[in-house]
C-alpha positions as CSV (number, residue, x, y, z in Angstrom):
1,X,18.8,173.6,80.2
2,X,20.5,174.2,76.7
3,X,20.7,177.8,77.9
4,X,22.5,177.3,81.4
5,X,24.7,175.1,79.6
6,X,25.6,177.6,77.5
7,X,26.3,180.2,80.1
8,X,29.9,180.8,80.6
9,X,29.6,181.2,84.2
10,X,27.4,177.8,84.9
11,X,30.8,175.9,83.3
12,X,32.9,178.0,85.5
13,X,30.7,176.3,88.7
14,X,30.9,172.9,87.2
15,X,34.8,172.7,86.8
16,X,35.4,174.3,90.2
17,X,32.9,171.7,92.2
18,X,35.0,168.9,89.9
19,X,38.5,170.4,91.0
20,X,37.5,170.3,94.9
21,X,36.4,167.0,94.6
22,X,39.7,165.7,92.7
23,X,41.7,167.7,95.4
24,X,39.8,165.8,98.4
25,X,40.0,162.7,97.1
26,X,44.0,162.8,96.2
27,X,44.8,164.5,100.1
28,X,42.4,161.7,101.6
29,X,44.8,158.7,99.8
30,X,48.1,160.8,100.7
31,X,46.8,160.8,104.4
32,X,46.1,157.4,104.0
33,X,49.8,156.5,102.5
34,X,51.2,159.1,105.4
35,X,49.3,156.4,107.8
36,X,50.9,153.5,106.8
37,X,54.3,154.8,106.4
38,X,54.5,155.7,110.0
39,X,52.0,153.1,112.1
40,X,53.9,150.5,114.3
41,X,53.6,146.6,113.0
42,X,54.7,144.0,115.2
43,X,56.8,140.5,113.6
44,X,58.3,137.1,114.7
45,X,61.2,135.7,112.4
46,X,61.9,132.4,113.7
47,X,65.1,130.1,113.8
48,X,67.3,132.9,114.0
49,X,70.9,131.2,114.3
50,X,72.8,131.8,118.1
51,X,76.2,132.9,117.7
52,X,78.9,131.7,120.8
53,X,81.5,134.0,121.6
54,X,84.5,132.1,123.9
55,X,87.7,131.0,123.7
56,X,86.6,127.5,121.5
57,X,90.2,126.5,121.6
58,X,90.6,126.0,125.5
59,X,87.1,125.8,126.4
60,X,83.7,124.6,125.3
61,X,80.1,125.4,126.1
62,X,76.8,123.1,126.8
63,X,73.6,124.7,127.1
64,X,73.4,127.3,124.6
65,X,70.5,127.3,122.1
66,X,71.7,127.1,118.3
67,X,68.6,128.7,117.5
68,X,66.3,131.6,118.8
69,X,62.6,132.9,117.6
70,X,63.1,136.8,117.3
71,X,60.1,139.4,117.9
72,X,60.5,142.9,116.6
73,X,58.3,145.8,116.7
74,X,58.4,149.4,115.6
75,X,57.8,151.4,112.8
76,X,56.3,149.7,109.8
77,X,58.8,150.3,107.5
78,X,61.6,149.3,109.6
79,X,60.4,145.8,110.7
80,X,59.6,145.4,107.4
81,X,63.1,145.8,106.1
82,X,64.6,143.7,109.2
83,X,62.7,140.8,108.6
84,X,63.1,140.8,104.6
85,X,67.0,141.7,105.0
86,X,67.8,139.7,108.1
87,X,71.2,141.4,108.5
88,X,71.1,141.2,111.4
89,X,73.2,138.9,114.5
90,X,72.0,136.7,117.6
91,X,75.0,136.5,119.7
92,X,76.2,135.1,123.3
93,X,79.4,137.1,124.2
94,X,80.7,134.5,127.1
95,X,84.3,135.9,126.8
96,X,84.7,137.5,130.0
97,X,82.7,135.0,132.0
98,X,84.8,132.5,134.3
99,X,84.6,128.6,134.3
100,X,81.2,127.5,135.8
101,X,77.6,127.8,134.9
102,X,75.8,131.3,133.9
103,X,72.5,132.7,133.0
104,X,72.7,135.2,129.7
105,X,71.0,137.2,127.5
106,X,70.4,136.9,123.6
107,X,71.9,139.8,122.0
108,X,71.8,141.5,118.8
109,X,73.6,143.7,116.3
110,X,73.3,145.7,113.2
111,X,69.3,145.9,114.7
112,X,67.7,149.8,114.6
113,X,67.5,150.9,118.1
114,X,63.9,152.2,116.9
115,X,62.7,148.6,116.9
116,X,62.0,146.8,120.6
117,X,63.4,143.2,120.6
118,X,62.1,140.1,122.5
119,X,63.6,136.9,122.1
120,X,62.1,133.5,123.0
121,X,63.9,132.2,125.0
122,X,64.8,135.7,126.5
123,X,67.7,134.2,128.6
124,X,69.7,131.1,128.8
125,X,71.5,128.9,131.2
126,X,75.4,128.0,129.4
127,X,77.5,125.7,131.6
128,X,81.2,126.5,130.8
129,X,84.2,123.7,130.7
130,X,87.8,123.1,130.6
131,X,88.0,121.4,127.3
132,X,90.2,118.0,127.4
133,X,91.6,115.3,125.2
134,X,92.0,111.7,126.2
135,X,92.5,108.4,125.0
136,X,90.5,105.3,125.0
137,X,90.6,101.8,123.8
138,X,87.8,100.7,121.8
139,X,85.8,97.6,122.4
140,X,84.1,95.3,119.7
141,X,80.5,94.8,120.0
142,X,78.7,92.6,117.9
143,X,75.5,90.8,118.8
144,X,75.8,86.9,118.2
145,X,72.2,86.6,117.7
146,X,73.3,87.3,114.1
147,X,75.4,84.7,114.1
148,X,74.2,81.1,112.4
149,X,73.0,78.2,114.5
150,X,76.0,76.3,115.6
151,X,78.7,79.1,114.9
152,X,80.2,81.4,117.9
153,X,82.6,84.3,117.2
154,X,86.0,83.0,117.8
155,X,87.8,86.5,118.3
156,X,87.2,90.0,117.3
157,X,90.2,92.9,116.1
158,X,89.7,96.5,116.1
159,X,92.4,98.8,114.0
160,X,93.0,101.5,114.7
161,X,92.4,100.0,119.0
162,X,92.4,103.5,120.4
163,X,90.9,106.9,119.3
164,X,91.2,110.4,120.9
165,X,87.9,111.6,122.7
166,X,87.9,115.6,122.7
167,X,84.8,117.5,124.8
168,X,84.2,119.2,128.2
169,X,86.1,117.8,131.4
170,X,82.9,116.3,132.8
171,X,81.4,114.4,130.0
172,X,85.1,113.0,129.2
173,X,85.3,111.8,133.0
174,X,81.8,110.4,132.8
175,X,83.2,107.8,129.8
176,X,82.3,104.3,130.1
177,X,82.4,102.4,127.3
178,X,84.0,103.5,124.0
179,X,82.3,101.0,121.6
180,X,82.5,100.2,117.5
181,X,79.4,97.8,117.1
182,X,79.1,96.2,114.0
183,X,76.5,94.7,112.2
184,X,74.7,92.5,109.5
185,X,72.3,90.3,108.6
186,X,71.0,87.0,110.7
187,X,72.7,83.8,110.1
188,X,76.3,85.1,109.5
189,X,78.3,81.6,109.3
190,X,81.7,82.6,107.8
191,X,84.8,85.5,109.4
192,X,83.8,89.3,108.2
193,X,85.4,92.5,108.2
194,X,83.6,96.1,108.3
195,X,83.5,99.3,109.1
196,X,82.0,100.6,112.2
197,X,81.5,103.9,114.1
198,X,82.7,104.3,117.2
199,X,80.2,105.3,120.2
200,X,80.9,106.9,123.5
201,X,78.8,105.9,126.8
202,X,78.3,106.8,130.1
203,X,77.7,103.6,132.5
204,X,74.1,104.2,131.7
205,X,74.6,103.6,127.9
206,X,73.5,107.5,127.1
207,X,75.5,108.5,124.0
208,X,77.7,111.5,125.4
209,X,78.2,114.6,123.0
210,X,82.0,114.3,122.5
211,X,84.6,114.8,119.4
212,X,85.9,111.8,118.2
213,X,88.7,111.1,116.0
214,X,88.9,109.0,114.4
215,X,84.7,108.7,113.7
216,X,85.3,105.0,112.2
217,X,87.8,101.7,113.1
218,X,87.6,98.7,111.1
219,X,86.7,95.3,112.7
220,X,87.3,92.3,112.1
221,X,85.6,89.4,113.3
222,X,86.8,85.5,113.1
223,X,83.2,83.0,113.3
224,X,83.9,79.5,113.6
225,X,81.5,76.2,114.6
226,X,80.5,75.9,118.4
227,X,83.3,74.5,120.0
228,X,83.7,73.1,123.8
229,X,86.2,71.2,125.4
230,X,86.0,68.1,126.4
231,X,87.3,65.3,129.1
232,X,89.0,62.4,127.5
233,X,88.4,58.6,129.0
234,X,89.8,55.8,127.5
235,X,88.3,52.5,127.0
236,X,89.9,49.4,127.1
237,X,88.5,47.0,124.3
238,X,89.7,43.8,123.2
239,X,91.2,40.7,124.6
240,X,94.9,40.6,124.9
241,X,96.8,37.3,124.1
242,X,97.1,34.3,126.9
243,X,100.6,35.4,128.0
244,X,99.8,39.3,128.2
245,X,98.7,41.1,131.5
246,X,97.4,44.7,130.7
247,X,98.7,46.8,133.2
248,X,97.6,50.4,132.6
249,X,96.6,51.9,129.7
250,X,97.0,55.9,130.2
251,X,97.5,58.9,128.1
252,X,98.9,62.7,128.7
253,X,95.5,64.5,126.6
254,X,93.0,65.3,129.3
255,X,90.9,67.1,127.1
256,X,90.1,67.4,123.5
257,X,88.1,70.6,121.7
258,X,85.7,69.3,119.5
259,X,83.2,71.2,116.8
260,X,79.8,70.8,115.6
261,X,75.9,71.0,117.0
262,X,75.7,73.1,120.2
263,X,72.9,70.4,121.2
264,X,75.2,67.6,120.5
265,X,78.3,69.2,122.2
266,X,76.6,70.6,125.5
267,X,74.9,67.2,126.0
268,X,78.1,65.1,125.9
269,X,79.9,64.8,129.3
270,X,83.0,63.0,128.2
271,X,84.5,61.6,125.1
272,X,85.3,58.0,125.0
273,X,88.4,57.2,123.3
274,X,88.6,53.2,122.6
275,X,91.7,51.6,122.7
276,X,92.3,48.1,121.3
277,X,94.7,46.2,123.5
278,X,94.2,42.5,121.5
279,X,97.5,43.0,119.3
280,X,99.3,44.5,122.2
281,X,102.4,42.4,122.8
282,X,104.7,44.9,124.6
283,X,104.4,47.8,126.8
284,X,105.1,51.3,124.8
285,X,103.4,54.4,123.4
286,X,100.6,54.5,120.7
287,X,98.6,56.8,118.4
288,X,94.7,55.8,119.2
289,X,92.8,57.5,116.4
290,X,89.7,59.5,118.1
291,X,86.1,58.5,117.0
292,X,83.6,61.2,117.1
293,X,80.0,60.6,118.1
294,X,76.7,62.2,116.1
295,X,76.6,65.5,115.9
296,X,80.2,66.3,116.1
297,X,81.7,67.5,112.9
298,X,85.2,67.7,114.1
299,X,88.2,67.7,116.6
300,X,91.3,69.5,117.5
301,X,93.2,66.6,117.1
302,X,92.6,63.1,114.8
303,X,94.9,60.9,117.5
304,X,96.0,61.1,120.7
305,X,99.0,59.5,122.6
306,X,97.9,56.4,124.5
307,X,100.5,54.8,126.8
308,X,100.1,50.8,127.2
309,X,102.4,49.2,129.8
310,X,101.8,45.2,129.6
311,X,103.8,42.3,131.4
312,X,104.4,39.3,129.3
313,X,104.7,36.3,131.0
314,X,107.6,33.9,129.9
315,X,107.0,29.7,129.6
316,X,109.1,27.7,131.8
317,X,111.3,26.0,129.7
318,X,111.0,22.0,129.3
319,X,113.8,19.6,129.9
320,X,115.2,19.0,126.4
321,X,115.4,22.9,126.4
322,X,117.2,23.1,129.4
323,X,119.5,20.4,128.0
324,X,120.1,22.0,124.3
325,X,120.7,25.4,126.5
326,X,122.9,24.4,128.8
327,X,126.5,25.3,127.2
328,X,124.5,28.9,127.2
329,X,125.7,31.0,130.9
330,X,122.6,31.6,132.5
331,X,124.3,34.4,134.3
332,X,124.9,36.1,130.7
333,X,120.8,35.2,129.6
334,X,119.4,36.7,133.1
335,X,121.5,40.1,132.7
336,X,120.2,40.7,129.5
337,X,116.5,39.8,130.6
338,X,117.0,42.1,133.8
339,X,115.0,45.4,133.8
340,X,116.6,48.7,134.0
341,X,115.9,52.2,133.9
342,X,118.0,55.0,132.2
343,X,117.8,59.0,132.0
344,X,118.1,61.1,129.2
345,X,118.8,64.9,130.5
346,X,118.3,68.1,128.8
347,X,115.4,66.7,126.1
348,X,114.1,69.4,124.1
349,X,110.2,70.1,124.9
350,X,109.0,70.5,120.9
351,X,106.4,73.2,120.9
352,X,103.6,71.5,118.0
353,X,100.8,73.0,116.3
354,X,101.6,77.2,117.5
355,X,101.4,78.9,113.6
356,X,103.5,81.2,112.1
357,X,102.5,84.4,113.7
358,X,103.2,83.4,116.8
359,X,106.1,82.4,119.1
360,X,106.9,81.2,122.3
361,X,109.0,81.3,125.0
362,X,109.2,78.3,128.3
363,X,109.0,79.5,131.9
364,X,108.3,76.5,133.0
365,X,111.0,74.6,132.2
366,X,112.8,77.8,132.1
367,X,115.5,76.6,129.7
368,X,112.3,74.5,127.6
369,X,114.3,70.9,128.5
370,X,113.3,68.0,131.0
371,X,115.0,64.6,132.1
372,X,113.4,61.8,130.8
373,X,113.7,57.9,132.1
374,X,113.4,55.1,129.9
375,X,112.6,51.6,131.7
376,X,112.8,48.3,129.7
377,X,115.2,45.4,128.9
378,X,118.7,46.3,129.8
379,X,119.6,44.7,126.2
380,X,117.4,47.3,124.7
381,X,117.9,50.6,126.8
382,X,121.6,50.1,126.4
383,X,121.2,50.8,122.3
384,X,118.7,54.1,123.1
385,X,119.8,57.7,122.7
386,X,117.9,60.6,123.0
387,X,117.1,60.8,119.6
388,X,114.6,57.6,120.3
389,X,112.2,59.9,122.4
390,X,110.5,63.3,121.9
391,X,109.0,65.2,124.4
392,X,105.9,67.9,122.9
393,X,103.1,70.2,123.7
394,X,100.5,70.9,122.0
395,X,99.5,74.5,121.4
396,X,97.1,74.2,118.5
397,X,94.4,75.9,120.6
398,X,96.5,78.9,121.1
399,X,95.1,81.6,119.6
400,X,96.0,85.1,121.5
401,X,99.1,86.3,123.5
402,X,99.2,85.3,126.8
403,X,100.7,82.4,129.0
404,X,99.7,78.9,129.1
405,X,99.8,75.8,130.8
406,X,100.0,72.2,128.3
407,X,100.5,69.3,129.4
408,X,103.4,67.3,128.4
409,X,103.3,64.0,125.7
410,X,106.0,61.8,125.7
411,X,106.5,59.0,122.7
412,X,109.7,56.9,122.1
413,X,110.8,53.7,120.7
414,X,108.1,51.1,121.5
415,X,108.6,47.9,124.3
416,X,110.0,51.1,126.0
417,X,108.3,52.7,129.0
418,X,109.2,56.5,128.9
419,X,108.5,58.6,131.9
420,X,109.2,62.5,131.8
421,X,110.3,64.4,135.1
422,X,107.3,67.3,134.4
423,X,103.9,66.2,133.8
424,X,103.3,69.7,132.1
425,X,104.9,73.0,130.6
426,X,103.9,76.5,131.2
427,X,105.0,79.0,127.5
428,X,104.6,82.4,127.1
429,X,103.0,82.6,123.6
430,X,103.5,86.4,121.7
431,X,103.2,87.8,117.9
432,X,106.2,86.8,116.1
């Protein structure tokens, strides 16, 4: 052994047998690196963002996917540097296509033409539209089974009222409602304001896909206690004196608004008004103050006008009377006892209780006067003047524009029966 290894020639074998192998090996992982360069690979790169091409300033288009999955394959290398890069663009080119609906192709760009492509979806259905602006008025919504127990809302205000609704022809045709609902927690007793986004329905209530502007109104809502209104009867108590005759007892208020439990107000049919009629002594106009049953926290109004018209009867008068009266001219006494009527034209129709923000206008009267007649004593309507009567409505419960219909209340100097030619006024009530 120690000889062969020290022949010259034996080493010479060795090292060639070493250098074949080395060679073998390095060409085998060349080959190998050679294979792999070249070979084919197949990728997905999803969510690949869907570019629109059309005229977005006169049209709009439905349908088209904002994102697409991509498949690529092809040469190793390549895919390899497509999906790490992702230079590439996904693009719909819809420029040249008329109005209407059309199936189209994903395309790309800056892609090697080395590489097949397939996209998922491979096609796509656009729809498109005339794009159109239009105005609508938006409607409060607010659910009143937020509200407290015993508390409505009283009236609701939107500002800005109307917003501009931009999007294709048909979804803007197929508006129904245009609505800013507000919200809160339950048992909301006092007046609120918020902001609210404004939503767009079709008469199914499916949100449509439309520009808005502006995205948000504020609203304001007024809350107050349940309130109803409510027939008035009067009710005669008391016993007048020996030598008075009741007559009629009467009053212009047909109805009075009254506040409190909604089980209290919804079970009371009418509200009985008593009127007192024992100190009566002469017919005329009075304030009866109103009493308000259980449950009810408050009226409109405290009194109401209550018109009494009474006959008192007068004692014959006895012999020594007669006697001590007789240088008195019984034709002088009887005038002044006789009963007589007299009119009163153009009295001004007071318009009570309308705030400041509002103002009003008659159309019925048109010139806001009527004639009033005064009956009583001839002593006493003689010394009258239209200063002793007033003629009002009462538009306390006015609390939007619009026209209404009040009846009329007449008071005046008392022992004086007052009679007004309209029994009610129509006014046109607007924001002053």
């Amino acid at each position: 052994m120690d000889k062969m290894m020290d022949n010259p020639w034996f080493l010479r074998i060795i090292s060639l047998l070493f250098a074949v192998l080395l060679f073998i090996t390095v060409q085998n992982e060349l080959e190998g690196n050679q294979i792999n360069t070249v070979g084919t690979s197949v990728e997905s790169i999803p969510n690949v963002p869907v570019e629109v091409y059309y005229d977005d300033d006169n049209l709009i288009v439905t349908g088209a996917p904002e994102t697409v999955t991509l498949y690529i394959e092809g040469p190793s290398n390549i895919v390899l540097s497509a999906q790490t890069m992702q230079d590439f663009t996904a693009f719909i080119d819809l420029s040249n296509l008329p109005l209407g609906e059309h199936e189209v192709e994903i395309q790309f760009e800056n892609l090697s033409n080395r590489l097949d492509i397939r996209t998922d979806p491979q096609t796509v259905t656009v729809n498109i539209e005339e794009l159109i602006t239009e105005e609508f008025t938006v409607e409060p919504d607010m659910n009143e089974r937020l509200l407290a127990d015993n508390y409505v809302v009283k009236s609701t205000n939107v500002e800005p009222n109307r917003v501009t609704v931009t999007g294709a022809r048909s979804i803007v045709e197929a508006i129904s409602f245009v609505k800013a609902t507000v919200s809160g927690e339950q048992g909301i007793n006092e007046s609120f304001e918020q902001q609210a986004s404004v939503r767009v329905l079709d008469r199914d209530l499916n949100k449509l896909d439309v520009i808005i502007e502006p995205q948000e109104v504020t609203v304001s809502v007024e809350i107050e206690q349940y309130n109803k209104e409510i027939p008035v009867r009067l009710e005669q108590q008391g016993t007048p004196a020996d030598d008075v005759t009741i007559d009629g007892v009467s009053t212009s208020v047909t109805n009075i608004r009254v506040y409190g439990a909604r089980s209290a107000i919804d079970a009371l049919e009418e509200l009985e008004v008593p009127v007192d009629v024992s100190e009566i002594r002469e017919s005329g106009t009075v304030q009866v103050p109103i009493e308000l049953p259980e449950g009810i926290s408050r009226a409109n109004r405290d009194t109401i006008p209550v018109r009494i018209v009474v006959t008192v009867e007068t004692p014959e008068p006895t012999p020594d009377e007669e006697a001590s009266d007789a240088g008195i001219n019984v034709e002088e006494e009887e005038a002044e006892d006789v009963s007589t009527t007299r009119t009163f034209e153009d009295v001004p129709i007071v318009v009570a209780g309308l705030t400041e923000e509002w103002s009003s206008t008659f159309t019925i009267p048109s010139e806001g006067v009527v004639s009033v007649t005064a009956t009583g004593r001839e002593s006493e309507i003689n010394n009258l003047t239209a200063a002793d009567v007033q003629v009002e409505v009462n538009a306390s419960e006015v609390a939007e524009e619009g026209e209404y219909t009040l009846p009329l209340s007449v008071t005046g100097k008392t022992g004086i029966i007052w009679t007004a030619e309209l029994t009610q006024a129509t006014i046109v009530v607007a924001t002053a």
